[in-house]
mmCIF file as gemmi writes it, N, C-alpha and C atoms, coordinates in Angstrom:
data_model
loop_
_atom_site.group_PDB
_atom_site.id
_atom_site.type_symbol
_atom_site.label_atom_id
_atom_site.label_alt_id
_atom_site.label_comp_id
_atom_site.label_asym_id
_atom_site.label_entity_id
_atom_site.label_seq_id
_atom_site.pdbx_PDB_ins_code
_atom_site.Cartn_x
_atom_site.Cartn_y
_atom_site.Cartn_z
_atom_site.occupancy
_atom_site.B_iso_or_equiv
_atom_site.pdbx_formal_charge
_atom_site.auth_seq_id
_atom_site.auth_asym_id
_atom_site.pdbx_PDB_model_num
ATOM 1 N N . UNK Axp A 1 ? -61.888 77.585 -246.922 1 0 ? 1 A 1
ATOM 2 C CA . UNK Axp A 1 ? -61.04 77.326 -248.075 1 0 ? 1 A 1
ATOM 3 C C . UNK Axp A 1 ? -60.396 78.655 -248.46 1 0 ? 1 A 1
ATOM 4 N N . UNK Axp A 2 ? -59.14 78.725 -248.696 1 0 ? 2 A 1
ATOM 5 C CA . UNK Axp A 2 ? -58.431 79.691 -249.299 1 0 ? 2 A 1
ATOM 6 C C . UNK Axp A 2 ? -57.737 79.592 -250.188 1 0 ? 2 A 1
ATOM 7 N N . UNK Axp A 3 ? -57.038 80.629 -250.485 1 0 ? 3 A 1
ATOM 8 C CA . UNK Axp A 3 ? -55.869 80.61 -251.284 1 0 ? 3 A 1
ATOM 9 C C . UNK Axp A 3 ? -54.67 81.696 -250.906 1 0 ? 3 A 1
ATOM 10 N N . UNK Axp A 4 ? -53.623 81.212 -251.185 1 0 ? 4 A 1
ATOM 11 C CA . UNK Axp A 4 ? -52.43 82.147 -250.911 1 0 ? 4 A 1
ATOM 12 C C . UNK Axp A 4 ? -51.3 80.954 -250.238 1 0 ? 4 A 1
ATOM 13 N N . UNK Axp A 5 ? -50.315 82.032 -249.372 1 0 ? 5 A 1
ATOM 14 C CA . UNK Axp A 5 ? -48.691 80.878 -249.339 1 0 ? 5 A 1
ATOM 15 C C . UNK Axp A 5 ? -48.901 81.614 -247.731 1 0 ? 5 A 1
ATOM 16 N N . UNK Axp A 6 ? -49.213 83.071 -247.334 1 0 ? 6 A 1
ATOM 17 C CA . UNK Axp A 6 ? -49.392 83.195 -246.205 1 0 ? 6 A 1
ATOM 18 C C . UNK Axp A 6 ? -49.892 83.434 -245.053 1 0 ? 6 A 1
ATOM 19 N N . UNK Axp A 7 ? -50.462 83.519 -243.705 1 0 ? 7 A 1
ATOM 20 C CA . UNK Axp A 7 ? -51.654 84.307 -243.084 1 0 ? 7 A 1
ATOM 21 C C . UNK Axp A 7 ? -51.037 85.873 -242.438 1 0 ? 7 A 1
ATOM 22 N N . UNK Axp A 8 ? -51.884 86.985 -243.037 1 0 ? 8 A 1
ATOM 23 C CA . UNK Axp A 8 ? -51.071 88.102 -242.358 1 0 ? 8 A 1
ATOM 24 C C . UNK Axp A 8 ? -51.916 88.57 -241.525 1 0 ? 8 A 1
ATOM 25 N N . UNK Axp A 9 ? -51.483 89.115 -240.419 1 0 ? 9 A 1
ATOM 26 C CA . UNK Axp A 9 ? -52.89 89.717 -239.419 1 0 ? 9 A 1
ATOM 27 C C . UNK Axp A 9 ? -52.79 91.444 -238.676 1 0 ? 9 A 1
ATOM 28 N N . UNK Axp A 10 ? -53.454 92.106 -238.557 1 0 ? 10 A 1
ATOM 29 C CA . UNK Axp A 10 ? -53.568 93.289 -238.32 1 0 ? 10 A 1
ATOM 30 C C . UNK Axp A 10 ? -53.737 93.48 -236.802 1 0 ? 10 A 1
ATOM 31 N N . UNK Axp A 11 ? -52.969 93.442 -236.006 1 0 ? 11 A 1
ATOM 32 C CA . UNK Axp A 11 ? -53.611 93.648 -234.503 1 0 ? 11 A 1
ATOM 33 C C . UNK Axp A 11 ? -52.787 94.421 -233.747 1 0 ? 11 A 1
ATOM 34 N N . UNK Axp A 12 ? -52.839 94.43 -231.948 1 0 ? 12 A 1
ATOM 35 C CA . UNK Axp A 12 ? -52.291 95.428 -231.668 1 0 ? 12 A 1
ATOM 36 C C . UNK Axp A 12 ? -52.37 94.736 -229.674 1 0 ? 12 A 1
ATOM 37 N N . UNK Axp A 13 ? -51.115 94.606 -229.065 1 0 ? 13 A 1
ATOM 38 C CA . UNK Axp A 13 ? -51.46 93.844 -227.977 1 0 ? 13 A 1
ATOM 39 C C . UNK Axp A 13 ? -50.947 94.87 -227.119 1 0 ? 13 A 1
ATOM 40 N N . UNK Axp A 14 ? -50.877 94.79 -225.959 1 0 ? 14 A 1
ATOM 41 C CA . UNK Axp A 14 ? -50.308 95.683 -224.664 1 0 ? 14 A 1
ATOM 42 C C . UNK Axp A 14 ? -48.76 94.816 -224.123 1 0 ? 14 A 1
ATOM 43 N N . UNK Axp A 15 ? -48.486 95.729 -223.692 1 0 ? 15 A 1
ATOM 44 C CA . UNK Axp A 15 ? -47.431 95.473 -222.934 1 0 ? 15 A 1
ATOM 45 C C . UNK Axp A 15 ? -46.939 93.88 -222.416 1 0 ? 15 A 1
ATOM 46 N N . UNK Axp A 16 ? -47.972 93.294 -222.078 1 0 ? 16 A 1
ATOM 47 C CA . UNK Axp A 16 ? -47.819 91.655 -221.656 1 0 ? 16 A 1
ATOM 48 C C . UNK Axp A 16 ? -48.665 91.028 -222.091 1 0 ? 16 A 1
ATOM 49 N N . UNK Axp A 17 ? -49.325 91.923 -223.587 1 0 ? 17 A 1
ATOM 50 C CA . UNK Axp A 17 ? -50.111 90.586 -224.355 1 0 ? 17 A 1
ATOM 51 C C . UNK Axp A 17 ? -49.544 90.002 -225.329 1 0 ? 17 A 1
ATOM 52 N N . UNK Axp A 18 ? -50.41 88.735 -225.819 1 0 ? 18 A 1
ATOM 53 C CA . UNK Axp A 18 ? -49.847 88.615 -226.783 1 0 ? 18 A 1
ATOM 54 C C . UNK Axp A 18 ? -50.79 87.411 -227.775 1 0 ? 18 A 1
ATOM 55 N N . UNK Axp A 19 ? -50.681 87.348 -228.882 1 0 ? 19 A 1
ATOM 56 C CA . UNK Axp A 19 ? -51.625 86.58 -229.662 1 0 ? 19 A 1
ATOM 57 C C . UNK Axp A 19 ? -50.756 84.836 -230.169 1 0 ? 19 A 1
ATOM 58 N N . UNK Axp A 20 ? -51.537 83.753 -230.261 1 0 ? 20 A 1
ATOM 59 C CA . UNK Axp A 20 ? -51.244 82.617 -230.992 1 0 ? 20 A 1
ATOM 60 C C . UNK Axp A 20 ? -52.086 82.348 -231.712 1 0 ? 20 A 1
ATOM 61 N N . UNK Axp A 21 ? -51.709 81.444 -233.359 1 0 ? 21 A 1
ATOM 62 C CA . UNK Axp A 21 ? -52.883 81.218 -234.052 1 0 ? 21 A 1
ATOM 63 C C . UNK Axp A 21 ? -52.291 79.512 -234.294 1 0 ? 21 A 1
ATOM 64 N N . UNK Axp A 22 ? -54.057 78.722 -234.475 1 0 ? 22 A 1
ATOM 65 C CA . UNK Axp A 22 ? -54.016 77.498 -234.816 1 0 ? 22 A 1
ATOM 66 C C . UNK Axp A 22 ? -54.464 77.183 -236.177 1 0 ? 22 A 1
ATOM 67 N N . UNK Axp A 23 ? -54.202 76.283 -236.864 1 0 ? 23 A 1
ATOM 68 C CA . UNK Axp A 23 ? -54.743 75.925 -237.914 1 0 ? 23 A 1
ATOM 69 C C . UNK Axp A 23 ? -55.507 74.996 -237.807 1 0 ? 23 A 1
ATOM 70 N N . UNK Axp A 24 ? -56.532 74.698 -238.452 1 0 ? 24 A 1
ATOM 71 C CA . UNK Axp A 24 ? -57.154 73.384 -237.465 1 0 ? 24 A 1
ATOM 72 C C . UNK Axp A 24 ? -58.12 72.839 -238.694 1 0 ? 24 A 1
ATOM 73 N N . UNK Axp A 25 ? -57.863 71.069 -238.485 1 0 ? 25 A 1
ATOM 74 C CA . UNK Axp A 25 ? -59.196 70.299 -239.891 1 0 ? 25 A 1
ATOM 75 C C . UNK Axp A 25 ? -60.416 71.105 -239.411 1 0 ? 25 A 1
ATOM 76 N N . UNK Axp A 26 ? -61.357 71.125 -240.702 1 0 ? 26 A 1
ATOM 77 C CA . UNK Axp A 26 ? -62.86 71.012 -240.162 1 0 ? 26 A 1
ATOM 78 C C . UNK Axp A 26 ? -63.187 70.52 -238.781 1 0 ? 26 A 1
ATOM 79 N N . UNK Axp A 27 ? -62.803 69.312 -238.475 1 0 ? 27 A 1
ATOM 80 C CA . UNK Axp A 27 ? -63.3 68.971 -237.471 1 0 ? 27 A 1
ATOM 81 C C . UNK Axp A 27 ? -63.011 69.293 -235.869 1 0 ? 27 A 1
ATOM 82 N N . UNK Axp A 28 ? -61.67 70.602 -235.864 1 0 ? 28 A 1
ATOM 83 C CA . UNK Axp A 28 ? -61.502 71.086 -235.089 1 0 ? 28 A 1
ATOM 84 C C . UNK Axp A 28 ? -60.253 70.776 -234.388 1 0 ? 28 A 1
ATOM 85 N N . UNK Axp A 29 ? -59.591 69.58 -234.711 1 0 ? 29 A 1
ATOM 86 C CA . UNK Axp A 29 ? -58.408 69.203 -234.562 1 0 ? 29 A 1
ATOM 87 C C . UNK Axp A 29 ? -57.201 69.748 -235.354 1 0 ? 29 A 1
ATOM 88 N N . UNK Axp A 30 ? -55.877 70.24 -234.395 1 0 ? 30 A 1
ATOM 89 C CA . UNK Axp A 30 ? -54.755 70.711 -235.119 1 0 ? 30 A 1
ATOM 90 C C . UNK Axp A 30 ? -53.969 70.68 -236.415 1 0 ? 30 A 1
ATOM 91 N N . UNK Axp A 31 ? -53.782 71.139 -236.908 1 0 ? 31 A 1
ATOM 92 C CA . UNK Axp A 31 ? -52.947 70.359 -238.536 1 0 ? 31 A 1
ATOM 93 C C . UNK Axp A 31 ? -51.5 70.282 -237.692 1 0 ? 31 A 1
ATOM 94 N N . UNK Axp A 32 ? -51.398 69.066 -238.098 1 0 ? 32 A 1
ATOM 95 C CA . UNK Axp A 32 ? -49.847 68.899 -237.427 1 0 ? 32 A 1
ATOM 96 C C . UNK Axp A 32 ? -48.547 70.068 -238.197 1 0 ? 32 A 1
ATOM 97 N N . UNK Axp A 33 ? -47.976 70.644 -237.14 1 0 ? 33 A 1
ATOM 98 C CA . UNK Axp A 33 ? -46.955 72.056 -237.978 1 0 ? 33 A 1
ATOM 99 C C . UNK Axp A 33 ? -47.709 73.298 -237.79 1 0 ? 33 A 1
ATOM 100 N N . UNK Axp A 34 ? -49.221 73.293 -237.447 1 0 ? 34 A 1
ATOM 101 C CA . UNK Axp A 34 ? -49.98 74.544 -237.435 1 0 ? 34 A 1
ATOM 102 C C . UNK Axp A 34 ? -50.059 74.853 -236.201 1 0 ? 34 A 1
ATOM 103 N N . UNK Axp A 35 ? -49.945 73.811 -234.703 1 0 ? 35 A 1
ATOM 104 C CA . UNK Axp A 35 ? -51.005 73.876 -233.972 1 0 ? 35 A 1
ATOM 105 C C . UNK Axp A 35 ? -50.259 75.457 -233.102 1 0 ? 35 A 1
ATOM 106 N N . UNK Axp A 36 ? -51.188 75.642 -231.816 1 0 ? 36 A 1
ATOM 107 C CA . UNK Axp A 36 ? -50.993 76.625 -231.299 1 0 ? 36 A 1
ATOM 108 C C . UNK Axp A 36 ? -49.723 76.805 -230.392 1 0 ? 36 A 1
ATOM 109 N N . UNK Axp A 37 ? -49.128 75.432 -229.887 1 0 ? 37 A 1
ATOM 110 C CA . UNK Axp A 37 ? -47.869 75.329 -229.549 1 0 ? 37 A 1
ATOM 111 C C . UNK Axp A 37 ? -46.986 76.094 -230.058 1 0 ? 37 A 1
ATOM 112 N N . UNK Axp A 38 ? -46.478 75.244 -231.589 1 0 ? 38 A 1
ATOM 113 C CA . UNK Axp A 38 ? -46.075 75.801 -232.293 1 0 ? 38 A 1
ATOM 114 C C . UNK Axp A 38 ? -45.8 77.274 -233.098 1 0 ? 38 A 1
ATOM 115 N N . UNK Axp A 39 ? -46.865 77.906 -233.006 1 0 ? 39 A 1
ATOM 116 C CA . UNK Axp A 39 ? -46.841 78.842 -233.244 1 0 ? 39 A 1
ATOM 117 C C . UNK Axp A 39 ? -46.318 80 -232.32 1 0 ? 39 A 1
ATOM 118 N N . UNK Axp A 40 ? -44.988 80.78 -233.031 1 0 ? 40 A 1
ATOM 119 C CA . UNK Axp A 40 ? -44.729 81.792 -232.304 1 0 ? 40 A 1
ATOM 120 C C . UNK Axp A 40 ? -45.199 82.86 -231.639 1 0 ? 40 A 1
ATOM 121 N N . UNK Axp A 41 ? -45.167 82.903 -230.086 1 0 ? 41 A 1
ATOM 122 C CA . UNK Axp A 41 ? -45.861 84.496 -229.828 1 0 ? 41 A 1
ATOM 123 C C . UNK Axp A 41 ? -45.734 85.505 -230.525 1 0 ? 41 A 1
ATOM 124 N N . UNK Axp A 42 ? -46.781 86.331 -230.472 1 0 ? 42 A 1
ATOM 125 C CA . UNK Axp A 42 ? -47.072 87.522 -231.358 1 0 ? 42 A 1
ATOM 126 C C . UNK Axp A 42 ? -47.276 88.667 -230.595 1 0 ? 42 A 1
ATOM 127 N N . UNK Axp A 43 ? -46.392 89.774 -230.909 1 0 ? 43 A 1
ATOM 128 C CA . UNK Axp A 43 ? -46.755 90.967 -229.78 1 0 ? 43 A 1
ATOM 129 C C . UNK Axp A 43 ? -46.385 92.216 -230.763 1 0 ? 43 A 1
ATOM 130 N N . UNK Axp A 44 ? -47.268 92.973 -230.242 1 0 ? 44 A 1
ATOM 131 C CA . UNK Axp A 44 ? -46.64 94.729 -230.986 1 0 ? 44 A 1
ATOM 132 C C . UNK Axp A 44 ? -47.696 95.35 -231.3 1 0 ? 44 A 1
ATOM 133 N N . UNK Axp A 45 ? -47.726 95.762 -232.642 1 0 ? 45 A 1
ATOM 134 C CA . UNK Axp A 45 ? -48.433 96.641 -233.14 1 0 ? 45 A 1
ATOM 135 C C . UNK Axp A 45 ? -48.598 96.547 -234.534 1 0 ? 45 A 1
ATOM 136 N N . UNK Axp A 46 ? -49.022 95.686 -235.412 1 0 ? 46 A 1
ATOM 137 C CA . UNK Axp A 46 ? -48.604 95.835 -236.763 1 0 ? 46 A 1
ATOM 138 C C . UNK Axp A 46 ? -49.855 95.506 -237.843 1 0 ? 46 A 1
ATOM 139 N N . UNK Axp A 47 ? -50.176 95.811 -238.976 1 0 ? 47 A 1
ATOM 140 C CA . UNK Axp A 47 ? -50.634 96.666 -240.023 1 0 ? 47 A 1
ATOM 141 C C . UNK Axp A 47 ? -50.788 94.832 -240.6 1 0 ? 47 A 1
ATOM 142 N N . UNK Axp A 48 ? -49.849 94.101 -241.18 1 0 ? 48 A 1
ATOM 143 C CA . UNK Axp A 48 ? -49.64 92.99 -242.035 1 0 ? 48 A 1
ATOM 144 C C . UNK Axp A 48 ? -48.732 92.121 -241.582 1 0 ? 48 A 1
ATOM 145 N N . UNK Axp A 49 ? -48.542 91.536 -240.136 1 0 ? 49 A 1
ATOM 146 C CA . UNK Axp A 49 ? -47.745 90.898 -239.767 1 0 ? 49 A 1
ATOM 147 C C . UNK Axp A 49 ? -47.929 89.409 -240.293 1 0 ? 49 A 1
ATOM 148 N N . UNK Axp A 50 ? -47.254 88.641 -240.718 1 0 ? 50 A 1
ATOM 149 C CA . UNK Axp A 50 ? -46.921 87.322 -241.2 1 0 ? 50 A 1
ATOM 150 C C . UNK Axp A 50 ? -46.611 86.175 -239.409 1 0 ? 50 A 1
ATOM 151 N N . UNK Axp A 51 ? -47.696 85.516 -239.994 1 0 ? 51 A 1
ATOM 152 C CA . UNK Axp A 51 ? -47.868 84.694 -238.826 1 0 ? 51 A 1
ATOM 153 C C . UNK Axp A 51 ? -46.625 83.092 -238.823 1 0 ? 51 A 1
ATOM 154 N N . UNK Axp A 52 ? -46.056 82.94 -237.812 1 0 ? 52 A 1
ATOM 155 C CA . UNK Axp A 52 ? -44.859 81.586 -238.618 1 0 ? 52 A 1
ATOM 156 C C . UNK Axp A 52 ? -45.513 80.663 -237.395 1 0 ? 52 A 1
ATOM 157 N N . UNK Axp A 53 ? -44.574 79.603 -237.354 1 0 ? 53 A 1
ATOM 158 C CA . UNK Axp A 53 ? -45.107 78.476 -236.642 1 0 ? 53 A 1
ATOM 159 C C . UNK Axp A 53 ? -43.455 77.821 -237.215 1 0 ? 53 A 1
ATOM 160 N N . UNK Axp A 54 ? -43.302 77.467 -235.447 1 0 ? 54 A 1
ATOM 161 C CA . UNK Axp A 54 ? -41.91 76.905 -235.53 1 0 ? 54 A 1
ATOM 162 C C . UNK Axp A 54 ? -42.277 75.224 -236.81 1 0 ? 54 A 1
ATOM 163 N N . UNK Axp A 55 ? -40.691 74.846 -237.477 1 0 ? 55 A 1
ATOM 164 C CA . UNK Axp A 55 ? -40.415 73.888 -238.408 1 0 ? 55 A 1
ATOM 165 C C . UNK Axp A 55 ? -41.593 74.371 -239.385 1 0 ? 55 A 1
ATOM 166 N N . UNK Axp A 56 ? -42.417 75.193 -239.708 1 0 ? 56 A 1
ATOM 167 C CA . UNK Axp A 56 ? -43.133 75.255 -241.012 1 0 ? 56 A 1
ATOM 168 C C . UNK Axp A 56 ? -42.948 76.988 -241.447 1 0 ? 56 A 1
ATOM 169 N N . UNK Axp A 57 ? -42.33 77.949 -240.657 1 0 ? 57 A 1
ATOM 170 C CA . UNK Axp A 57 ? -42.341 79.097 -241.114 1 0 ? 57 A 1
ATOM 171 C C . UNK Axp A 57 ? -43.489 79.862 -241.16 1 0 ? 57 A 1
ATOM 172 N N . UNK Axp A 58 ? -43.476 80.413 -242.264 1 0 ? 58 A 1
ATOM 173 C CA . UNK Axp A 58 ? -44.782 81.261 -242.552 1 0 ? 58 A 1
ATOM 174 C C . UNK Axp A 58 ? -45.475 80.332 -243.967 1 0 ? 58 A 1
ATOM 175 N N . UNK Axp A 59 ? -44.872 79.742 -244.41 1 0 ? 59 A 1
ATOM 176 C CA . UNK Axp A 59 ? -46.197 78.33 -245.64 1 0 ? 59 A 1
ATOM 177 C C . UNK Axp A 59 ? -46.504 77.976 -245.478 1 0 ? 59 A 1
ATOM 178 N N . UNK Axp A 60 ? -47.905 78.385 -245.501 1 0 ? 60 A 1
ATOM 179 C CA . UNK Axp A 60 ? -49.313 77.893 -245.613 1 0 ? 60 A 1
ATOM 180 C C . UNK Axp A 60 ? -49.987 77.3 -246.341 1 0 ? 60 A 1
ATOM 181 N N . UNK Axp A 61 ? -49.273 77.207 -247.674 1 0 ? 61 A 1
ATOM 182 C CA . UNK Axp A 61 ? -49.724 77.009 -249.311 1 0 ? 61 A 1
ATOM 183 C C . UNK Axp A 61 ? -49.677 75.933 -249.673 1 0 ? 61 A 1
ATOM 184 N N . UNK Axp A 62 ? -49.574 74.574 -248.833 1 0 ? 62 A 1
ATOM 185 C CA . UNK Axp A 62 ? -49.835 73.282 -248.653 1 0 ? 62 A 1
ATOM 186 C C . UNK Axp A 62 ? -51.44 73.116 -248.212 1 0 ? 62 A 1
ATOM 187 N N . UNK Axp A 63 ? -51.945 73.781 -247.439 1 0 ? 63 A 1
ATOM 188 C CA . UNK Axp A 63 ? -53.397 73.386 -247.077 1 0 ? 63 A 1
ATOM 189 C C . UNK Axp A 63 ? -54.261 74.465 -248.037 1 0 ? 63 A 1
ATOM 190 N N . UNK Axp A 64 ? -53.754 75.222 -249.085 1 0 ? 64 A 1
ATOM 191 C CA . UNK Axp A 64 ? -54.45 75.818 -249.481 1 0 ? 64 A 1
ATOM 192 C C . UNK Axp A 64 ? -55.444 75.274 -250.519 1 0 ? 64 A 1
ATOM 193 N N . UNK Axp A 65 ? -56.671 75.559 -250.418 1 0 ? 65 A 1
ATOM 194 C CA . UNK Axp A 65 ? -57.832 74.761 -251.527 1 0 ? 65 A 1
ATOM 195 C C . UNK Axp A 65 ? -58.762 73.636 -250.412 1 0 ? 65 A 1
ATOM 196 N N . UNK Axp A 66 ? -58.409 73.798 -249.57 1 0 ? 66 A 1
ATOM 197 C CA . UNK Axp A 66 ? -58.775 72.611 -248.435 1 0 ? 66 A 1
ATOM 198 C C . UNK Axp A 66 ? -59.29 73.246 -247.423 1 0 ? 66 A 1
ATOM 199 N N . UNK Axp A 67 ? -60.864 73.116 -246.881 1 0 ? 67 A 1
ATOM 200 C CA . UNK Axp A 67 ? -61.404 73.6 -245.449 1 0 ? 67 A 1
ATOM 201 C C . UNK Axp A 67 ? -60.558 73.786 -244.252 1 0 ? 67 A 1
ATOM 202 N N . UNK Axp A 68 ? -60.33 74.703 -243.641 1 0 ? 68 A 1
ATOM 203 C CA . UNK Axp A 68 ? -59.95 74.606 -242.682 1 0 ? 68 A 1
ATOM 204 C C . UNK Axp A 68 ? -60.412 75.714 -241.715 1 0 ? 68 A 1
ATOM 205 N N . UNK Axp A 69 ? -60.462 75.388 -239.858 1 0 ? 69 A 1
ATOM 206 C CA . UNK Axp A 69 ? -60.746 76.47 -239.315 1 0 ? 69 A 1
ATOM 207 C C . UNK Axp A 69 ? -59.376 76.717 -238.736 1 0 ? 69 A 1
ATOM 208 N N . UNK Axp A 70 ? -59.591 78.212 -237.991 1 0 ? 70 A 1
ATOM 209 C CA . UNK Axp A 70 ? -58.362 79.416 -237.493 1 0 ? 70 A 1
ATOM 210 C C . UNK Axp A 70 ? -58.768 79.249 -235.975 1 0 ? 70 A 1
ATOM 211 N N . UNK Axp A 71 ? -58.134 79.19 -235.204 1 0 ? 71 A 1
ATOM 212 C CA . UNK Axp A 71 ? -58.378 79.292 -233.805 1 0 ? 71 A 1
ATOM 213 C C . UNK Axp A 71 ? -57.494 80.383 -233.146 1 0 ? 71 A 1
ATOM 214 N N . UNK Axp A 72 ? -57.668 81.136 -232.902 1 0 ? 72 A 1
ATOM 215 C CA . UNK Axp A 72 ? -56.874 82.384 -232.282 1 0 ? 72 A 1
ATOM 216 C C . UNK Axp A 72 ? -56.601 82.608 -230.615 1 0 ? 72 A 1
ATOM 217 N N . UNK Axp A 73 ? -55.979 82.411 -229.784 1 0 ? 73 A 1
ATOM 218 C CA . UNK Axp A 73 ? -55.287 82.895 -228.433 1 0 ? 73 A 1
ATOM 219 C C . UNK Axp A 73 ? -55.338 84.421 -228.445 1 0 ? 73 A 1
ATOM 220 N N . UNK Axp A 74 ? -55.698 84.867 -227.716 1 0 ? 74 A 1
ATOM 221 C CA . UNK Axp A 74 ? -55.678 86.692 -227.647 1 0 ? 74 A 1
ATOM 222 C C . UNK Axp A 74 ? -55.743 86.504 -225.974 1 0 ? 74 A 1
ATOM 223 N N . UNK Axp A 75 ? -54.762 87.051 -225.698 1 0 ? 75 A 1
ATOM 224 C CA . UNK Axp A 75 ? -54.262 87.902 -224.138 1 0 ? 75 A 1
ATOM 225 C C . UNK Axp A 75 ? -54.123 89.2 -224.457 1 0 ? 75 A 1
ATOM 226 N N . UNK Axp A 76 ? -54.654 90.015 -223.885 1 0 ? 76 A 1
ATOM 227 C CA . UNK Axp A 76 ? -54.999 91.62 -223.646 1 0 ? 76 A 1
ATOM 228 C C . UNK Axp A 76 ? -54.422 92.335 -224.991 1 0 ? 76 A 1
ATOM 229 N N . UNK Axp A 77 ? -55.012 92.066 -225.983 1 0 ? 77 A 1
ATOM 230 C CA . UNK Axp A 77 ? -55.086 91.654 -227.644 1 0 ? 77 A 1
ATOM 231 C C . UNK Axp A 77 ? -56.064 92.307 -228.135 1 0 ? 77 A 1
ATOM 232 N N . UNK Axp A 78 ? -56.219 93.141 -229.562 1 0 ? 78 A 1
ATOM 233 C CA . UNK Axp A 78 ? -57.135 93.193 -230.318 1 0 ? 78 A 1
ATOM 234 C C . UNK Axp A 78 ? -56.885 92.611 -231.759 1 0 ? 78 A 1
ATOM 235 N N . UNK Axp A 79 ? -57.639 91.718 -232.095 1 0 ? 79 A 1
ATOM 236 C CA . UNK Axp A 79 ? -56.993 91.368 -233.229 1 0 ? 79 A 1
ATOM 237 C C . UNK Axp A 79 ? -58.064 92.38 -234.553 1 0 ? 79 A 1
ATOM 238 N N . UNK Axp A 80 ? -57.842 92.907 -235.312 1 0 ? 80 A 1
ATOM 239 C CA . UNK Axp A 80 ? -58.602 93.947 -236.512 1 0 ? 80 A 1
ATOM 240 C C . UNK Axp A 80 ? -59.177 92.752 -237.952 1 0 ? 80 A 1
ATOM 241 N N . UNK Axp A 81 ? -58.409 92.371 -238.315 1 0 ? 81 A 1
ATOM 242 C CA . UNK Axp A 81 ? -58.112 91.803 -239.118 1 0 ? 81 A 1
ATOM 243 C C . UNK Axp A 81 ? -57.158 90.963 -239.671 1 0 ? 81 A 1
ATOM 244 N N . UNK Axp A 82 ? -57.334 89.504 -240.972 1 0 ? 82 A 1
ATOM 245 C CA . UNK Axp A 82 ? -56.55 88.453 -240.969 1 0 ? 82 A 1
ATOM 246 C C . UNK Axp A 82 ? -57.008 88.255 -242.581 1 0 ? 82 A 1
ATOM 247 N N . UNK Axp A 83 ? -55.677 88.087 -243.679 1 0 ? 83 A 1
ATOM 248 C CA . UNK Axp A 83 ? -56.446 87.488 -244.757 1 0 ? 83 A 1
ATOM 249 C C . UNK Axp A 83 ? -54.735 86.651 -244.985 1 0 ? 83 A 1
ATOM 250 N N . UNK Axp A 84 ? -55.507 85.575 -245.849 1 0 ? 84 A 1
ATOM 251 C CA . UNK Axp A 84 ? -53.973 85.06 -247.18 1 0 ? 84 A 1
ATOM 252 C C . UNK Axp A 84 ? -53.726 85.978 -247.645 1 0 ? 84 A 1
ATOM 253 N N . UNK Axp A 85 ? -52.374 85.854 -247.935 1 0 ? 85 A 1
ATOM 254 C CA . UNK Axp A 85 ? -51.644 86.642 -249.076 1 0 ? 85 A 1
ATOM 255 C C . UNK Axp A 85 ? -50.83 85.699 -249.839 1 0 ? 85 A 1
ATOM 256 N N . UNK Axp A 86 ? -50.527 85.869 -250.954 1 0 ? 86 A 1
ATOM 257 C CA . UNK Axp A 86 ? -49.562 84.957 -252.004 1 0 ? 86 A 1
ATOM 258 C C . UNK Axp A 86 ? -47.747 85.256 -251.639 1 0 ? 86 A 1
């Protein structure tokens, strides 16, 4: 359960990596608009990057107050850290 409007994440990939994130019910299944498809590759180097997901952007603040798990893709990836932000 959280709170906030976005997910920002701290990581750092190589040259031909790159990260995807899922949103997913409790029960482990996709939130439709979250899933990992959807979600844009992620590559670089960055401090507070804002995670989007094609047709939903970066708002998140519809499932907020509501369980949910994060499923993360990492190819030659470190991910540091991940919180909401408003």
């Amino acid at each position: 359960i959280f709170e906030g409007r976005a997910l920002s994440i701290n990581f750092e990939t190589s040259a031909v990596g790159e990260l995807r994130v899922e949103i997913q019910n409790p029960d482990g299944t996709p939130v439709p608009g979250y899933s990992m498809e959807e979600c844009f590759p992620i590559f670089g180097d960055h401090i507070g990057f804002t995670v989007a997901w094609k047709g939903k952007g970066t708002d998140v603040s519809a499932l907020a107050g509501k369980p949910v798990r994060i499923r993360y893709e990492i190819r030659d990836a470190d991910l540091y850290a991940f919180q909401f932000v408003k």
